[in-house]
N, C-alpha and C positions, 0 to 999 in steps of 0.2 A: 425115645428118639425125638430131636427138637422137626418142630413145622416150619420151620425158615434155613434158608443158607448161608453159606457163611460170607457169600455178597450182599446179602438183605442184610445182614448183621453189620458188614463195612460200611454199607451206605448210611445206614441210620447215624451209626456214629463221627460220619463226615460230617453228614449235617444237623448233626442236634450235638458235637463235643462231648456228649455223656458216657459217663465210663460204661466198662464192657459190660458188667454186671446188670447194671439201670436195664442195659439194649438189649440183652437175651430175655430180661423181664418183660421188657416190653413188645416183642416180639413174641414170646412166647403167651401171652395175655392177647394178642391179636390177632394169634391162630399165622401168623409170619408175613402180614400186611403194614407193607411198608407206613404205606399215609397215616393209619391208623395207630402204628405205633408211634410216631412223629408227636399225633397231638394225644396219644397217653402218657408222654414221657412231659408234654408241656404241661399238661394238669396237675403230673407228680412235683412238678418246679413250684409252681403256683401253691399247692400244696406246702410241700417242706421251704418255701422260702419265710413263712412266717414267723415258722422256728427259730429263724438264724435272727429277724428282725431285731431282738435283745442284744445281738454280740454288737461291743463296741467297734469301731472303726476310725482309726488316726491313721491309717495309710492312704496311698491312694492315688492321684495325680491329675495334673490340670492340665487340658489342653487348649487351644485355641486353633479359630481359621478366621480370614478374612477373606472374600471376594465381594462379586459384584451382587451379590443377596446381603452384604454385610459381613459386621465381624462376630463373632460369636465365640465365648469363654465359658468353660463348664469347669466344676471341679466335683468330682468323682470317689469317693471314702472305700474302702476297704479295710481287712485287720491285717494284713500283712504285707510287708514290702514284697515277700515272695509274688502273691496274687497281684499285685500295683503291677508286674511286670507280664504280667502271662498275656499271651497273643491274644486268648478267646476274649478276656477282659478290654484289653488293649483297643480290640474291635468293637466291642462294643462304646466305648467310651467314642471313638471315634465318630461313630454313627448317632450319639449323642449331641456332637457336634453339627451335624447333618439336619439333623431333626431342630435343631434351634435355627439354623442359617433358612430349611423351610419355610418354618412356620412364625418364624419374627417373633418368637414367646419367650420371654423375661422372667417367669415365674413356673419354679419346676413343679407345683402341685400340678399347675394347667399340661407344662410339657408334659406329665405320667399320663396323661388319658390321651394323648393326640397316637394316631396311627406310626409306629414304629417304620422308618426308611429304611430300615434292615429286613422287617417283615412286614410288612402293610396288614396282617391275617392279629400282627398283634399291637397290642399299646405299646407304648415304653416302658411302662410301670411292669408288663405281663415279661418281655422281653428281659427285662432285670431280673426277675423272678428266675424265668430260665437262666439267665448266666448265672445266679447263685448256686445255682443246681449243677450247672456245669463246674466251677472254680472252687463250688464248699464254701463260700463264701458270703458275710454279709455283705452287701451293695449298698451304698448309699449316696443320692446325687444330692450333695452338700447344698451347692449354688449353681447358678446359671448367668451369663449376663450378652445381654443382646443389641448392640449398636446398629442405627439404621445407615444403610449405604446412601452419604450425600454428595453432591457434586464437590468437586476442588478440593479433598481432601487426603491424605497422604495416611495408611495404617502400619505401623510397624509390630511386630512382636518377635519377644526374645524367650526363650523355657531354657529352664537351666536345671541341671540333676534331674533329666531324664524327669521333667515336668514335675519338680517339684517345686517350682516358682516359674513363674511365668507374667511375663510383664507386654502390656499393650501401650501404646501411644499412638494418639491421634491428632494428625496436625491440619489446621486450618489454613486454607490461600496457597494451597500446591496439591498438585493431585499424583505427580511423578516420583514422591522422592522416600520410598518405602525404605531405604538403605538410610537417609536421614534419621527417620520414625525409629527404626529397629535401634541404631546405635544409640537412640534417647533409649531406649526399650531395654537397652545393656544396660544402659547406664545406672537408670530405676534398679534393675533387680543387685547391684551391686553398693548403690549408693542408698536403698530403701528409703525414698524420701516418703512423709506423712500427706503432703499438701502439696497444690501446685504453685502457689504463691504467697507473701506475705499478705495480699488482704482474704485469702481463704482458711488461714488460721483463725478458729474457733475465739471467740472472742476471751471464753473459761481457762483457754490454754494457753493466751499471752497471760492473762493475771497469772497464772499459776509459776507460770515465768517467772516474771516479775517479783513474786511474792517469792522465788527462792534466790532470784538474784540480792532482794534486799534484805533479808534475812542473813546475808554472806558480807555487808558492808557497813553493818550499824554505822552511828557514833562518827562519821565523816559528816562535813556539809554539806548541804543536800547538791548544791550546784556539782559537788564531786560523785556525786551520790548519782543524780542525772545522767551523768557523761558515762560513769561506770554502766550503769544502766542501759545506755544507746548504746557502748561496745559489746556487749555481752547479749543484749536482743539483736543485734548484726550476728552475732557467731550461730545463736540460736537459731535462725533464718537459713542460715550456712546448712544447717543441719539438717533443718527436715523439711523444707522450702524445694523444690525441682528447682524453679528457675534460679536461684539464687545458689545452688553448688557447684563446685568446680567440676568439666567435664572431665568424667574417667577417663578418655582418652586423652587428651589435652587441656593438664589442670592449669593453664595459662588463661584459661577460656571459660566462663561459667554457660549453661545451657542456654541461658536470655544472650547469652553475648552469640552464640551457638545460632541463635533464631535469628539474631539482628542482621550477622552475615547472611543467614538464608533470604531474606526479607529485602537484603540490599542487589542481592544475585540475582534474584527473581525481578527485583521491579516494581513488587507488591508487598502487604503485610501478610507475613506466614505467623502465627501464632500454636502455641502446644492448647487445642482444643479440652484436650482431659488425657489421664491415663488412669492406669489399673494394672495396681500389683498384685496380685492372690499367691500365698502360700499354703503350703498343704495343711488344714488344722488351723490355720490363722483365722 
């Protein structure tokens, strides 16, 4: 005859998500004390999570927040798209979020050892453990990245497929205009630009340009050679330059043309400060 009820049994698995099997073990291993079963079932987590640590993981999803602690983007691995969508996971990812806009940390070694805002009782790193135990799954927090909240500034962001791209923009000399930011934020995750402008282009990757543009026009003069050259580094720019593409919504309009109106509205210089595109795996 089991030493717990079948409310002990509910409760536990409200709040620890571990299947029915794990909770009767656990309870029954406890003599049917609640607390006690709680953290035998977290040790079993910690335990079997390093089993799993081998399984690869290319799913997964990226979320982001901004407020007045700042913005904060994590990207989160798992092995299946099933698991990328499950609530327990979901949740946790989210309070991953949480835990970075806290503690203003940039580097996920350091976020694994900081006190979990889900559970203060655990790390993050402990807390992972248990959702792998909960979902069967490897966990892996890929990346993290952590902007600091400054005056005058504008943040937008856009997730697309149910976070599996998600694009940040931050704009400099406006602090009001988050519906600006976001529709640059579309814009990024639909146009993938590389750079934010022609002088942030790697020095290795205009030659490399270059060196395919002229390999494509031998045997001309060079003056023609030149010219061919200046229009085809303009198209190149087009390409993977932010400021220099045509707005997705209004390709009449490149994103610098996009800022200039902002800048002339305002009164002041609004500038696109930085952005960040993260895909899943990228």
């Amino acid at each position: 005859m089991s030493n717990f009820s079948m409310e002990t049994l509910k409760l536990l698995r409200q709040q620890t998500g571990v299947g029915l099997t794990k909770c009767k073990e656990a309870l029954a291993e406890c003599n049917g004390n609640l607390e006690e079963a709680v953290v035998y079932l977290r040790k079993l987590g910690l335990a079997s999570a390093s089993k799993k640590e081998h399984r690869e993981t290319k799913e997964g999803v990226i979320a982001a927040k901004s407020d007045s602690r700042g913005t904060a983007v994590v990207e989160v691995n798992v092995e299946t798209d099933f698991v990328a969508n499950n609530a327990v996971f979901r949740t946790f990812v989210d309070g991953l979020v949480e835990d970075v806009l806290n503690h203003k940390v940039d580097n996920v070694d350091a976020l694994l050892q900081l006190p979990s805002s889900q559970d203060a009782s655990l790390t993050v790193d402990e807390l992972r453990a248990v959702t792998m135990q909960t979902v069967g799954e490897n966990i892996r927090i890929n990346r993290i990245k952590y902007l600091p909240k400054t005056t005058n500034e504008s943040v937008g962001i856009y997730s697309h497929g149910n976070g599996k791209t998600v694009s940040v923009t931050v704009l400099s000399g406006i602090s009001d205009e988050e519906s600006l930011a976001k529709d640059i934020s579309m814009h990024i995750v639909a146009a993938q630009p590389l750079f934010l402008n022609k002088e942030s282009v790697p020095e290795d990757a205009l030659a490399r340009e270059k060196e395919v543009i002229s390999s494509q026009i031998q045997g001309k003069p060079q003056a023609v050679i030149d010219k061919i050259i200046s229009g085809k580094l303009g198209t190149f720019f087009q390409d993977v330059c932010l400021l220099e593409q045509a707005f997705i919504k209004n390709p009449d309009i490149t994103i610098q043309g996009l800022i200039n109106e902002a800048s002339k509205t305002r009164g002041n210089s609004v500038e696109v400060k930085e952005f960040i595109l993260w895909k899943i795996g990228a």
